[in-house]
N, C-alpha and C positions, 0 to 999 in steps of 0.2 A: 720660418725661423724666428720672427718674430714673436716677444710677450702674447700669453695668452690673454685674450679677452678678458676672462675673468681673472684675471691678476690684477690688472687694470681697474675692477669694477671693486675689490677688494681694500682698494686704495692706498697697495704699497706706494711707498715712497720711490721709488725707483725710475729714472731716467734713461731714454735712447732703448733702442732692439738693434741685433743684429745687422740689418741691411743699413740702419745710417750711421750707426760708428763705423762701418767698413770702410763708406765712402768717405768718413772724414778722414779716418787713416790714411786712406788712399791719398785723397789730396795731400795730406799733408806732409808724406812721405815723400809724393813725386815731388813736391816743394826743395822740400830737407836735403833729398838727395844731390839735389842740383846742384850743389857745389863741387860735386865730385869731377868735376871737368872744366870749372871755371878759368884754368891756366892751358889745359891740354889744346884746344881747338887753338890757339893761339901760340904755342910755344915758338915755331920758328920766328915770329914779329918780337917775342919779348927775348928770342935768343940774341939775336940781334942787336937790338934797343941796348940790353943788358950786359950784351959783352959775355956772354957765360958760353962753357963748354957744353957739349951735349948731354953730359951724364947728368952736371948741374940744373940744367933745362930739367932732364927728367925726374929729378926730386921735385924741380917748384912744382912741376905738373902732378908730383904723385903725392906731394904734402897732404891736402886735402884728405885722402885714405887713410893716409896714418893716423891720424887722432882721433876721425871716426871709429875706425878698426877696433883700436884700443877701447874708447868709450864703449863699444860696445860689450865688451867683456865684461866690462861693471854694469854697463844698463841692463841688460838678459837677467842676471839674478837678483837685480834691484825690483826690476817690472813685478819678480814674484810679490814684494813686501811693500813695495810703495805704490801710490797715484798716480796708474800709467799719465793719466792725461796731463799731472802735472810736472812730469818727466819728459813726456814731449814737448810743451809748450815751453819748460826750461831747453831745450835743444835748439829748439826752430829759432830763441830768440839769438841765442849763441854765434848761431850760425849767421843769423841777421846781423849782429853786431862785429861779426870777423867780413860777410859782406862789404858793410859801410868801411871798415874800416883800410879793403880793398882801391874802393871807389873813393877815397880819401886819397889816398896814397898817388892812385894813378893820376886823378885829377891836379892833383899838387907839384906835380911833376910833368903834367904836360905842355909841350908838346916832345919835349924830349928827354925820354926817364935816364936817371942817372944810374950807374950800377951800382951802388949806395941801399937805391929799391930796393935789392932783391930780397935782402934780410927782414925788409918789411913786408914787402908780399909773402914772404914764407910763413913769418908768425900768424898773419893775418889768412892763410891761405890754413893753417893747421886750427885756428879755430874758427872759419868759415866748416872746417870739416866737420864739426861738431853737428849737423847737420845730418851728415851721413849715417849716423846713431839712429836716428828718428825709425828704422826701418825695423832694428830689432825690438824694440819698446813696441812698436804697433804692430807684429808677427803677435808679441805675445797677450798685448790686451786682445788680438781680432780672435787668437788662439782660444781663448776663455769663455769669446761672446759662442764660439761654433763647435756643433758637436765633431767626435773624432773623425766621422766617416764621413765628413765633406772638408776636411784637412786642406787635403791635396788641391781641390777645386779652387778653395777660398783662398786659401794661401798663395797658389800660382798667380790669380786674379790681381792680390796685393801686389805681392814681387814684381807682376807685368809694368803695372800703373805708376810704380815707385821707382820702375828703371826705365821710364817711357822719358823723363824729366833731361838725364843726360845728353840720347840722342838728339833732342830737340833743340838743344842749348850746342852741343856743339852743329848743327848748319844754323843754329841764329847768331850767336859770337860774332864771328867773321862778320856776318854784313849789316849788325851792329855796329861795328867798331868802325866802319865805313862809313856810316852814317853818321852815328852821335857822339863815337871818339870814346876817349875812356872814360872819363868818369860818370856821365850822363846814360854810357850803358850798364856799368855797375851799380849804377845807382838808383835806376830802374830793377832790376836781378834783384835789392835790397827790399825797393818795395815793394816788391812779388813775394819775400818772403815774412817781411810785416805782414801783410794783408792774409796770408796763409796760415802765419799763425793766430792769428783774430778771430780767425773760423773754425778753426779746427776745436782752441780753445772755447766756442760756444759749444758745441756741437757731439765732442770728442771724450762719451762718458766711457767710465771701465765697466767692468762687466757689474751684472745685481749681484753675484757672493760683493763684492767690493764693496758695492754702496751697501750694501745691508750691514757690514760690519761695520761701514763709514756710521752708521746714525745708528750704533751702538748695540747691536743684536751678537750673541753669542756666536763664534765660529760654529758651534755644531746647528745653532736656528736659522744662521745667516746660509749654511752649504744645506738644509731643508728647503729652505724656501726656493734657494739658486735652483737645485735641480728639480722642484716641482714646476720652474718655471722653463726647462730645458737644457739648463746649464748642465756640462758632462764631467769639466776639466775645473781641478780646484789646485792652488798651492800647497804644499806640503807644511804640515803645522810647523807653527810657530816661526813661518819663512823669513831667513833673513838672505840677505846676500851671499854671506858667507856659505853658509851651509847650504845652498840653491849652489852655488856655486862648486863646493865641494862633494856635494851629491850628484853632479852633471860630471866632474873631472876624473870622478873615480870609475867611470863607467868606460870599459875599453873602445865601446862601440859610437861615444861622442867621437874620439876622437876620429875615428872613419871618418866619420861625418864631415868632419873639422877639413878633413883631408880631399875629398872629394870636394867639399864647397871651396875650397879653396882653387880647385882647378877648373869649377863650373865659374862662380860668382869672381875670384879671383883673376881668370885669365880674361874672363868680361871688362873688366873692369882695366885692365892692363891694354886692350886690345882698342877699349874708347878713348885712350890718353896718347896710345901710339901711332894708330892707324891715319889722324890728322900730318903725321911727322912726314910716316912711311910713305904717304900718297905725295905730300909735297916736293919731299928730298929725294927720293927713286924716282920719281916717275915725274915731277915738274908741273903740279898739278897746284891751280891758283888754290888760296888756304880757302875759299868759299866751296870749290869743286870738294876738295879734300875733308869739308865738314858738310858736304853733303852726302856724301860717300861715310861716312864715318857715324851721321846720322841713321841711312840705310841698315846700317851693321847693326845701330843701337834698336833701330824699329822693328829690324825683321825678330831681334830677340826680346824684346817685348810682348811680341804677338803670340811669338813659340812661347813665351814662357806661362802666356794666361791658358793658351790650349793644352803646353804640357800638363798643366796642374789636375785636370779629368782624366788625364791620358794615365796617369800616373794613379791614379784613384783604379783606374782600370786594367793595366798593364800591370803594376807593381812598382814602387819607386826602384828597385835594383834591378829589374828588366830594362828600365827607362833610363836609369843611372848610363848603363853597358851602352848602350844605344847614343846616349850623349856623346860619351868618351870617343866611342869609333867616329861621328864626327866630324867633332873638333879637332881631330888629330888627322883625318883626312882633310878638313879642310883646312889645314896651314899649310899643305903639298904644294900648293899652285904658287903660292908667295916663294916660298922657300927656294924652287925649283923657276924663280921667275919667267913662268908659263903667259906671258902677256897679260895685259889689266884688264882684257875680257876672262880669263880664266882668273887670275887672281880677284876680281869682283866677286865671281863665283864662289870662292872660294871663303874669302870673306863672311858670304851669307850661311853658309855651310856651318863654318866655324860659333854663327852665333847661334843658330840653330840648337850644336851641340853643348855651348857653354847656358844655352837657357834650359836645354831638358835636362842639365845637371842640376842646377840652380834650382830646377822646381820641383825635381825628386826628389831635393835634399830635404827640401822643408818637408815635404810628405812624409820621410822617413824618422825626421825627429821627434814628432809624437809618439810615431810607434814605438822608436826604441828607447827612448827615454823620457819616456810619460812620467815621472817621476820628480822629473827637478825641470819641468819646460825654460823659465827663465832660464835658470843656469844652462843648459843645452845650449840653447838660442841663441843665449853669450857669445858661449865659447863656441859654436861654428859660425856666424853671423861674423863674429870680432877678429879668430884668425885667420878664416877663412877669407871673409874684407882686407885680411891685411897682406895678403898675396898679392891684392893687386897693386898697394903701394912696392912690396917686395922684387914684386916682378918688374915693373916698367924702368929703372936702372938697370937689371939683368941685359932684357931688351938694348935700353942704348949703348951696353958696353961692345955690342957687335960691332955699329959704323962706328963707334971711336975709335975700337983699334984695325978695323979691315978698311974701315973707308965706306965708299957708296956701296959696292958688293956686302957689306955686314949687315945691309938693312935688309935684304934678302935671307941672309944667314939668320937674324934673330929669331926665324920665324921657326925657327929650329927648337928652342923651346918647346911650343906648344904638343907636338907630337911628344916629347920626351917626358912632360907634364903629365900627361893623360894616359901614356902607356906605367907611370910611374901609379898611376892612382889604381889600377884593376886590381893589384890584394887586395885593398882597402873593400873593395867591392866584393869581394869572393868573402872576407870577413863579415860584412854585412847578411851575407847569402847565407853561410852559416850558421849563425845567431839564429835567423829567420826559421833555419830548419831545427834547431835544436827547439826552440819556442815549439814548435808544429808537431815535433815528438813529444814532448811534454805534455800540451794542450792536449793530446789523441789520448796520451797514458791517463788524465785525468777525466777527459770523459768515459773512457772504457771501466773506471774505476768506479764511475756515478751510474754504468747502466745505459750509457747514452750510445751513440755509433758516432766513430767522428767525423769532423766536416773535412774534407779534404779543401775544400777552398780558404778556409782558415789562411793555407799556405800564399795561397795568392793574395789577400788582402795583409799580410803582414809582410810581404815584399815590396 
């Protein structure tokens, strides 16, 4: 996948291939993202400390999402028209500077935080989330550097590596804060994401159509030379935000998308800010056990989600989609149903299993079906799709606030209702796919050709 040789020998001006922007994306995504549970693995110490109800706890914990969420909606069809790399390196710092401003906070106030905090932690916890952005800006530059039909692979590989960062952070938190107390462990987190963004920003070029039109060659010489060099995927002229934007919204079949990632990427992401709570307050489980557990959940969907991504290239993203759904809706039974913490473990890895071959068929599917406006897509399923999982986790805590210990059991009640709520969405996708597969037949029987019946399966 990398520049050819003689591209090279030719002496375009042109920086980075394929295989090493991937990897700086990657870094610096699973960086970016890591904010995203900065408060969760910790919530019942800062419930605590802070004097807040539960529901409150669970906005600090889901703060974080929300302003990613959002950003991303503008970054997806900004990535079409701007300097992916200088849209992530404005994010990472973002995020770095709501970091410190974290580890300020806590520091300043220890050893005993005042409930005064919380409103600082929340601002500083909503642009720490800025962060969380970083994943759709680098789907769409990785989108550019790879052809369509290693989508699936490429993509899942990102999503794995960039949601690897959470799990991790929550089993280190806890015996962090044990250690080095608050601000000394934020403050570390900080300079994990300085130094993350120092390298990505060397390293982290956009795709050659970019740089060629960067050093001033014509859109139609600058998308010559891109695809003589392999490039497949180009922005839609004259790309702005706007119209990336409104060329993605007008298309019924983002919003499937929208819908589905919401209950893959969204209930993930709701399930790593809760399950530290649920393992503590049900079951009595030290916050270090409860973020190792909770890390488990994050790794096992990690792993599924870099394999999904072939699987999906090969199955079909709406094969893969259905297969998710069933699941994650099976696995929230054993919780729900408090079947003991050996079947509710189970259960657990089930559920992440299903929320990552959602997650990794989604992105598989947004090329195909709206290869048209990718930014704007990417946006809008990446931004509301991310914003479920701020949405959901108040949902979640309103069970034990109003039933008690029994409603942490119950919340888990959601998840099945989620996921049986998303199969239209799915069966709409299926359809599309076959209308496409009619089309495609009628026009090649029109050219003289025979059609390909697997057409069907590679647009699924």
């Amino acid at each position: 996948n990398d520049a050819p040789a003689s591209a090279r020998r030719d002496g375009l001006p042109l920086q980075g291939t394929p295989s090493s922007v991937l990897v700086a994306v990657a870094f610096a995504c699973c960086l970016g993202t890591s904010p995203a549970v900065m408060f969760g693995p910790i919530l019942p110490v800062l419930k605590a400390k802070l004097c807040l109800g539960l529901v409150e706890a669970a906005l600090l914990g889901a703060c974080p999402g929300l302003l990613g969420s959002l950003l991303r909606l503008v970054a997806g069809p900004l990535a079409d028209s701007m300097d992916q790399r200088r849209m992530l390196t404005a994010l990472m710092a973002l995020a770095s500077l709501g970091m410190l401003g974290v580890a300020v906070v806590m520091g300043s106030l220890e050893p005993g935080l005042a409930p005064h905090a919380y409103w600082a932690l929340l601002c500083m916890g909503l642009l720490a989330g800025c962060g969380c952005a970083t994943f759709i800006v680098g789907t769409t530059q990785v989108s550019y550097w790879y052809p369509v039909a290693s989508q699936g692979g490429t993509l899942g590989l990102l999503g794995s590596v960039a949601s690897l960062s959470p799990p991790l952070m929550a089993h280190l938190l806890p015996r962090s804060l044990a250690l080095f107390g608050f601000f000394r462990s934020y403050a570390m987190w900080t300079a994990m994401l300085v130094v993350g963004t120092l390298m990505y920003n060397a390293s982290g070029h956009s795709a050659w159509f970019f740089q060629l039109q960067g050093r001033g060659l014509t859109r139609e010489k600058a998308r010559l030379q891109a695809t003589a060099l392999g490039q497949e995927l180009f922005p839609p002229e004259a790309a702005d935000a706007m119209k990336s934007f409104r060329t993605a919204a007008s298309s019924g079949q983002t919003w499937a998308l929208v819908g589905l990632y919401a209950s893959g990427l969204g209930g993930q992401m709701t399930l790593l800010g809760w399950l530290p709570t649920f393992w503590h307050e049900a079951h009595g489980l030290t916050l270090e056990a409860a973020g190792t557990l909770t890390a488990a959940f994050g790794i096992t969907a990690c792993l599924v989600r870099a394999s999904a991504g072939p699987a999906s290239d090969r199955l079909g993203g709406v094969a893969l989609t259905t297969i998710g759904l069933a699941l994650a809706a099976a696995g929230a039974c054993p919780m729900f149903l408090s079947c003991g913490i050996v079947a509710e473990v189970a259960g657990q890895e089930i559920m992440a299993v299903g929320t990552a071959a959602i997650s990794a068929a989604v992105f598989k599917l947004v090329p195909q079906h709206v290869p048209q406006s990718l930014g704007g897509a990417f946006g809008l399923v990446a931004g509301l799709g991310a914003f479920g999982g701020f949405a959901l986790l108040p949902v979640v805590a309103c069970f034990p606030h109003a039933l008690g210990r029994p409603g942490y059991a119950m919340s888990f009640a959601v998840f099945p209702a989620l996921m049986f709520a998303a199969l239209p969405l799915v069966a709409a996708l299926w359809l599309a796919d076959r209308r496409q597969t009619k089309e495609g037949d009628r026009a090649s029987v029109a050219h003289g050709e025979e059609p390909d019946d697997s057409i069907a399966l590679l647009r699924c």
